[in-house]
Backbone as a printed PyTorch tensor [residue, N CA C, xyz], in Angstrom:
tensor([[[  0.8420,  -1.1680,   0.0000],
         [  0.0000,   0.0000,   0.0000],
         [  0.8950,   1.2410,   0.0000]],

        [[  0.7120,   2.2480,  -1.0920],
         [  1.3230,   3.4190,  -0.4860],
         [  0.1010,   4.6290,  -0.3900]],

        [[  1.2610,   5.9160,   0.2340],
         [ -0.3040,   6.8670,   0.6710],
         [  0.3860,   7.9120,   0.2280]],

        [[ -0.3480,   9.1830,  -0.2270],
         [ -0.4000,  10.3980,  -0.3360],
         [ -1.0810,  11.3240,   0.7170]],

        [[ -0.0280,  12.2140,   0.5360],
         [  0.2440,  13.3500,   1.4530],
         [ -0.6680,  14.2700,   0.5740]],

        [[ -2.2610,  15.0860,   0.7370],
         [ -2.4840,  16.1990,   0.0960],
         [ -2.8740,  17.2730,   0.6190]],

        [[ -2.2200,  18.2260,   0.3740],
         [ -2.2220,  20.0810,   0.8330],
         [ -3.3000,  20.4680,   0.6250]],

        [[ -4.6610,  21.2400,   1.0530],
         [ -5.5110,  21.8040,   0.4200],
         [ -5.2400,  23.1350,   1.4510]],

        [[ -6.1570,  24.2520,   0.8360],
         [ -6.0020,  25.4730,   1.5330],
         [ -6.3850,  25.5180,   2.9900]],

        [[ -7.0800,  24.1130,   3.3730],
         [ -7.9890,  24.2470,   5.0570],
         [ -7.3840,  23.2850,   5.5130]],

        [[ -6.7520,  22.0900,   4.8830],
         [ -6.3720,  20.7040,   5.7950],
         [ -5.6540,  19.8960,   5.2560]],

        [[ -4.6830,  19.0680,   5.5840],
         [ -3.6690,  18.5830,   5.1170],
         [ -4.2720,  16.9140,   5.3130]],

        [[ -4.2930,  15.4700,   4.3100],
         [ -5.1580,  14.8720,   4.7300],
         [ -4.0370,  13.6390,   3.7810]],

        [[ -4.5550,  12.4790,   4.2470],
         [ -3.7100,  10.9150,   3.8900],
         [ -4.7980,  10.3290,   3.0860]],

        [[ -3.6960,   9.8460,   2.1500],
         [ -5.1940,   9.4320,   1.1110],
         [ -4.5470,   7.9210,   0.8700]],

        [[ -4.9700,   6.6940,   0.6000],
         [ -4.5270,   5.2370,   0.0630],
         [ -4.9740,   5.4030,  -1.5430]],

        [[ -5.8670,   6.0610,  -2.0020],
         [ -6.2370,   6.1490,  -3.3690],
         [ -5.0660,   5.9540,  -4.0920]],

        [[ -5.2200,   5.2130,  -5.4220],
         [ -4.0320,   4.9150,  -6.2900],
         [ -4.3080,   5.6220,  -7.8220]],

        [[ -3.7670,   6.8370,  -7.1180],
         [ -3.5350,   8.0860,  -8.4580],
         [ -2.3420,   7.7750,  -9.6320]],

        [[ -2.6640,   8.0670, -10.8010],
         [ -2.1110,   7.9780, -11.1490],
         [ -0.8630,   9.5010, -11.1940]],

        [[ -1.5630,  10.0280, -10.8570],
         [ -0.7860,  11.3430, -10.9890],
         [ -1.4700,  12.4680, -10.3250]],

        [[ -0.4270,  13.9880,  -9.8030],
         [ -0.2710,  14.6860,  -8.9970],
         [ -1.9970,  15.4280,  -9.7400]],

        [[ -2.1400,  15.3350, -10.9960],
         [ -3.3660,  16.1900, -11.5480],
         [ -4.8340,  15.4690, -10.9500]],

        [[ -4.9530,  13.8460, -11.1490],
         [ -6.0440,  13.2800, -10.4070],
         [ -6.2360,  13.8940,  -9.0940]],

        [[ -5.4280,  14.2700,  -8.3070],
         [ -5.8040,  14.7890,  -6.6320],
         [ -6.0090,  16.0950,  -7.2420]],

        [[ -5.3240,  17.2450,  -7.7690],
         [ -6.1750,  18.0480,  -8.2010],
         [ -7.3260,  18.1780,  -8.8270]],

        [[ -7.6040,  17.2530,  -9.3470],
         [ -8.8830,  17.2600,  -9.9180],
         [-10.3790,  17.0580,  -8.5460]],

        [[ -9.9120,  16.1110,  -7.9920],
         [-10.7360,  15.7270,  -7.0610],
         [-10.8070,  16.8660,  -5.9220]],

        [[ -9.6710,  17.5740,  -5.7400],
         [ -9.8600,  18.7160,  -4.5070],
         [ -9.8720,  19.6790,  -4.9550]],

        [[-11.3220,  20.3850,  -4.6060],
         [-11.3060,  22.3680,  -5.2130],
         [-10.3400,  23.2490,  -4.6780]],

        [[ -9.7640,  22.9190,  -3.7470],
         [ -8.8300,  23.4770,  -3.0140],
         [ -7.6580,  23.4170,  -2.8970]],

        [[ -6.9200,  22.0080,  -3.8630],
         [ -5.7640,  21.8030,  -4.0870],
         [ -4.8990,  22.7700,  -4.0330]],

        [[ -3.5360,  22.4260,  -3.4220],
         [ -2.6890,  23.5130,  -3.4810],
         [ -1.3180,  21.9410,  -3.8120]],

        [[ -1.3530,  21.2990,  -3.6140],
         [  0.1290,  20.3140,  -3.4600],
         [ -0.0680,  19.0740,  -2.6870]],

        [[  0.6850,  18.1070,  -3.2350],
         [  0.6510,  16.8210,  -2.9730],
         [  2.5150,  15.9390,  -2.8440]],

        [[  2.3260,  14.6010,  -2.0510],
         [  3.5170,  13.8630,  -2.0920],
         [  2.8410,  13.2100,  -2.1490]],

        [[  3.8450,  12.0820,  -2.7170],
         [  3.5480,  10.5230,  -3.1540],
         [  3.5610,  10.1790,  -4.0500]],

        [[  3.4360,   9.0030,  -4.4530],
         [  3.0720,   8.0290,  -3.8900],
         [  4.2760,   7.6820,  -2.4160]],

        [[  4.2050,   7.0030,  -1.5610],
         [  5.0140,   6.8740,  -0.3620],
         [  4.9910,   5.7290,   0.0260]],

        [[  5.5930,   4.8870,   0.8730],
         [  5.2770,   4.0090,   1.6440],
         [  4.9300,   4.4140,   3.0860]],

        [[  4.6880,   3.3200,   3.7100],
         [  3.8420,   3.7700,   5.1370],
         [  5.1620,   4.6470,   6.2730]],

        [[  6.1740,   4.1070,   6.0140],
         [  7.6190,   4.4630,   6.8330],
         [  8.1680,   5.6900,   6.2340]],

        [[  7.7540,   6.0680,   5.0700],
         [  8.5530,   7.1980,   4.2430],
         [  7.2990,   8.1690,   4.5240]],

        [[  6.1750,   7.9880,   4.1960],
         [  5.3520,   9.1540,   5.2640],
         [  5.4890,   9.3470,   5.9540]],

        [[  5.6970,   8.6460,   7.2650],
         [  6.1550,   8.8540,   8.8200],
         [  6.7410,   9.4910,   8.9890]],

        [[  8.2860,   9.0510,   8.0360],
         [  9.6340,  10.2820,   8.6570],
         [  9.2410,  11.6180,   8.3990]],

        [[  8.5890,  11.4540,   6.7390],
         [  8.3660,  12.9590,   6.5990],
         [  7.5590,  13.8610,   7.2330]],

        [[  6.7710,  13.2890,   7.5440],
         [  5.6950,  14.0230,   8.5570],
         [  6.0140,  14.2970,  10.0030]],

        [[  7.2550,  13.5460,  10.4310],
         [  7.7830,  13.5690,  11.6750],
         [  8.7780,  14.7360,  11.8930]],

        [[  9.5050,  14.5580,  10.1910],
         [ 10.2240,  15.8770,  10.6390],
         [ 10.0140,  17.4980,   9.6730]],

        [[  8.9960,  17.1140,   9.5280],
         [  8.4570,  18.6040,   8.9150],
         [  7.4380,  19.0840,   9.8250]],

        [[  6.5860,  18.2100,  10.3410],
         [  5.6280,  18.5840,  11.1670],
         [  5.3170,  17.8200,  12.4240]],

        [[  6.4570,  18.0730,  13.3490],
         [  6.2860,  17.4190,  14.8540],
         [  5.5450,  18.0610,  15.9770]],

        [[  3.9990,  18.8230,  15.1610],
         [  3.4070,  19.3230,  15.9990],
         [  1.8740,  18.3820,  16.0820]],

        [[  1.9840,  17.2450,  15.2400],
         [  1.1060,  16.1300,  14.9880],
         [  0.5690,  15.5690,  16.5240]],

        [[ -0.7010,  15.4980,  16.5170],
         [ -1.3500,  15.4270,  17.4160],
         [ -2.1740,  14.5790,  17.3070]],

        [[ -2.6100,  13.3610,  17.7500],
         [ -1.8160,  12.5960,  17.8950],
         [ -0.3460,  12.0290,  17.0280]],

        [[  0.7750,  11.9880,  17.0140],
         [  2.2700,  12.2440,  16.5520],
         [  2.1500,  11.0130,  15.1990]],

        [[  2.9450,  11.6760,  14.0080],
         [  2.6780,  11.2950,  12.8450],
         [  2.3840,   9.7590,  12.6290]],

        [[  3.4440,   9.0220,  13.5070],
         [  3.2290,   7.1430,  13.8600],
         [  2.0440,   7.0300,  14.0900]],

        [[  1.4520,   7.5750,  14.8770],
         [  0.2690,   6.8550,  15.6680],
         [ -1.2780,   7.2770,  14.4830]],

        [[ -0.9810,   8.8520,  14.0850],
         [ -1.7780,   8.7770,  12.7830],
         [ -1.8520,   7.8520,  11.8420]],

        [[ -0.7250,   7.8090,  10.9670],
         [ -0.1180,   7.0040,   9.8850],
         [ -0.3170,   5.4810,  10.4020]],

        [[ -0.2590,   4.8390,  11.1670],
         [ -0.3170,   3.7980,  11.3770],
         [ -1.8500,   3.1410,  11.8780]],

        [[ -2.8060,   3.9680,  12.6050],
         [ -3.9190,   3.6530,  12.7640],
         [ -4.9430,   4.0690,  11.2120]],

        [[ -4.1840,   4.9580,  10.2090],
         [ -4.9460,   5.2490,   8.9270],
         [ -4.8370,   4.2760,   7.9590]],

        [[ -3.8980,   3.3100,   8.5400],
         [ -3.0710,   2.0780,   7.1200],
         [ -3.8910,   1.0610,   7.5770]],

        [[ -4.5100,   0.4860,   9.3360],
         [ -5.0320,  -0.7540,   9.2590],
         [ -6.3110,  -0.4400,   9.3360]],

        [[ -6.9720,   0.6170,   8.5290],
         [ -8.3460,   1.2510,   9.1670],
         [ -9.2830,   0.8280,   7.7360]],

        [[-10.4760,   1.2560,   7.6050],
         [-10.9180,   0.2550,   6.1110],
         [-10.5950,   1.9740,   5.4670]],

        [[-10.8400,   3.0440,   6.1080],
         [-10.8850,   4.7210,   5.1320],
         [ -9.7370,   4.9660,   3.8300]],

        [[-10.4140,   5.3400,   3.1150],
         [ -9.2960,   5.6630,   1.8550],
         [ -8.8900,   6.9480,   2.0720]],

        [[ -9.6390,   7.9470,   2.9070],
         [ -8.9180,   9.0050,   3.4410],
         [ -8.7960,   9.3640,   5.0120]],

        [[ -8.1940,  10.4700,   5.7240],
         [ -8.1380,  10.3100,   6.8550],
         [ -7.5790,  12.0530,   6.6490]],

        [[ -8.0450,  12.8750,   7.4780],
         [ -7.4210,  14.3410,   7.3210],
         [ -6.6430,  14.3250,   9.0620]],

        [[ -5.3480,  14.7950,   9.0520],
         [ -4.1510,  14.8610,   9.7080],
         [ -4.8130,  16.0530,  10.7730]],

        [[ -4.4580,  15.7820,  12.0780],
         [ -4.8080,  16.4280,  13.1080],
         [ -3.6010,  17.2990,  13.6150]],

        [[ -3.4710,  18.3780,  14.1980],
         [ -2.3560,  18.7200,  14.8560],
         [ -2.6850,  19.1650,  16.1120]],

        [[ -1.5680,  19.6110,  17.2820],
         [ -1.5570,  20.1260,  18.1980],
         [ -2.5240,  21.4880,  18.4070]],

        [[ -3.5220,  21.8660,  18.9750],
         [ -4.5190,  22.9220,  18.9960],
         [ -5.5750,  22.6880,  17.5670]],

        [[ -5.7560,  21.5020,  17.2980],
         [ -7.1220,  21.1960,  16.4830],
         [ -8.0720,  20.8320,  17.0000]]])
């Protein structure tokens, strides 16, 4: 499984969807601003660990309860959300 990382102007959110490309997530979000991925479950982690260690509950415990969960998306929580 890998996951995408997508930016929109209100919320930053984990997607399992299998895009073919950075334009499909734009297409699907009116709000698109930027995307990563495709990723694996460990290469999201780090990145999210060390760009944004204000993750609330902390990027592991997101990322890892969003991978065994049935959701194809999951929007990223932080510290004061």
């Amino acid at each position: 499984m890998t996951l995408h990382i997508i930016f929109t102007n209100e919320i930053v959110i984990l997607s399992k969807k299998g895009y073919r490309n950075w334009r499909e997530i734009q297409d699907e979000f009116e709000s698109y601003k930027a995307s990563l991925g495709p990723w694996t479950e460990k290469e999201t982690i780090e990145w999210l660990c060390t760009e944004y260690p204000n993750l609330k509950p902390s990027a592991h415990e997101q990322v890892s309860k969003f991978v065994s969960d049935q959701s194809e998306m999951t929007k990223l929580t932080f510290n004061g959300d």
